[in-house]
C-alpha angles and dihedrals in degrees: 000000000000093000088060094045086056084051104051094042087048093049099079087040089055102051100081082058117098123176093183119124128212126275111272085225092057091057114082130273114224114230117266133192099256086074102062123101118234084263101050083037090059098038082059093050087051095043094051090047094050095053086045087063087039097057090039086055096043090038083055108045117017104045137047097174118115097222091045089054092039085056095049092044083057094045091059097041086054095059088036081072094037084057104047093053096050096053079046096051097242124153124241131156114264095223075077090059090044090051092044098046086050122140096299094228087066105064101178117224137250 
């Protein structure tokens, strides 16, 4: 008896709560490269090239140290993928081509 007295004084407290979660199609989508257009396709191709060259120049001149080239190994064969999928037509997201064409003195780590 007392169990259904507690239930029936909580019930109007409890109607201004609500459990419920948003929608998934309200949050954001990120960008992917099937969006782009043949020119934004081809300025990409260029920028993580470019970043490739930049991270074999500075691998090669500006560090000695084993886990710095390691980084930058990892950087290029990053945007070695990014790049063959995108010659293959392949989708990834383009946070990936931000992250891979990043300040080449800054290789992120696996």
């Amino acid at each position: 008896m007392a169990f259904v007295g507690m239930a029936l004084i909580s019930a109007p407290l409890l109607q201004g709560v609500s459990f419920a979660q948003g929608a998934p199609a309200a949050m954001a989508t990120a960008a992917m490269a099937s969006s782009l257009s043949a020119a934004d396709k081809d300025a990409l191709i260029k920028k993580l090239q470019d970043a490739k060259a930049a991270d074999k120049r500075a691998r090669k001149q500006y560090s000695t140290e084993p886990l710095t080239q390691a980084g930058y190994d990892r950087k290029i064969t990053q945007i070695n993928r990014l790049l063959h999928k995108l010659n293959k037509g392949e989708d990834f997201n383009l946070s990936d081509a931000d992250q891979a064409a990043a300040a080449p003195g800054k290789p992120e780590p696996n």
